[in-house]
N, C-alpha and C positions, 0 to 999 in steps of 0.2 A: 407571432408565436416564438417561445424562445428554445432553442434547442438546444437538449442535450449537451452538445459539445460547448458551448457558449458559456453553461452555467457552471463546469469545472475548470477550474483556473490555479488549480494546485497542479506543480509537476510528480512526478512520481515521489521523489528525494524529497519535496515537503508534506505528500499525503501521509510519507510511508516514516517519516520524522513523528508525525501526530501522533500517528497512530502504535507508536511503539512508544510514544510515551502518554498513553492511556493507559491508566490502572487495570479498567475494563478488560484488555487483553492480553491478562496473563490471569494463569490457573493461580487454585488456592495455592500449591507447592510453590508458585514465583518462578516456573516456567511461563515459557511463550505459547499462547494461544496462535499459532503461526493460521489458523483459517480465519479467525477474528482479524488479526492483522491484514491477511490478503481482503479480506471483505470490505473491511473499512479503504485501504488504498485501492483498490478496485472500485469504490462509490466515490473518493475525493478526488484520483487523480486527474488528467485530462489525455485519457487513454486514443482520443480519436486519431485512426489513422493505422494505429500499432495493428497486428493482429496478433493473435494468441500465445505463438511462440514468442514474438516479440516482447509482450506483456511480461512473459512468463520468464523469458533469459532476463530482462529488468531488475525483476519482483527477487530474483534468486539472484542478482549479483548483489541488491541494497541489504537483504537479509544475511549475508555470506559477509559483506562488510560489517554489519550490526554485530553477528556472534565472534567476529575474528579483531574486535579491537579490544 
């Protein structure tokens, strides 16, 4: 049986690269769909081990680097 953690092999830095550069998540204005974003890095990365706040201080530092370059 293959688990979970086994089948995500992306780090957070390349889920979270993909998925901001998917057309799919951003609104018609060409904002960011910031929960589309979390959704998709949350299903690619390879979160196992992290816990929530963990996850969460991550998701909010690559996001805070994306808007501030």
């Amino acid at each position: 049986m293959i688990k979970e953690r086994d089948m995500k092999n992306m780090t957070m830095q390349e889920a979270f690269d993909k998925a901001i550069n998917n057309a799919e998540n951003f609104n018609e204005d060409g904002s960011v769909n910031w929960n589309f974003i979390d959704a998709d890095v949350y299903m690619d990365a390879n979160t196992y081990g992290m816990t929530q706040e963990q996850y969460l201080a991550e998701f909010d530092k690559l996001a805070n680097e994306w808007e501030n370059k």
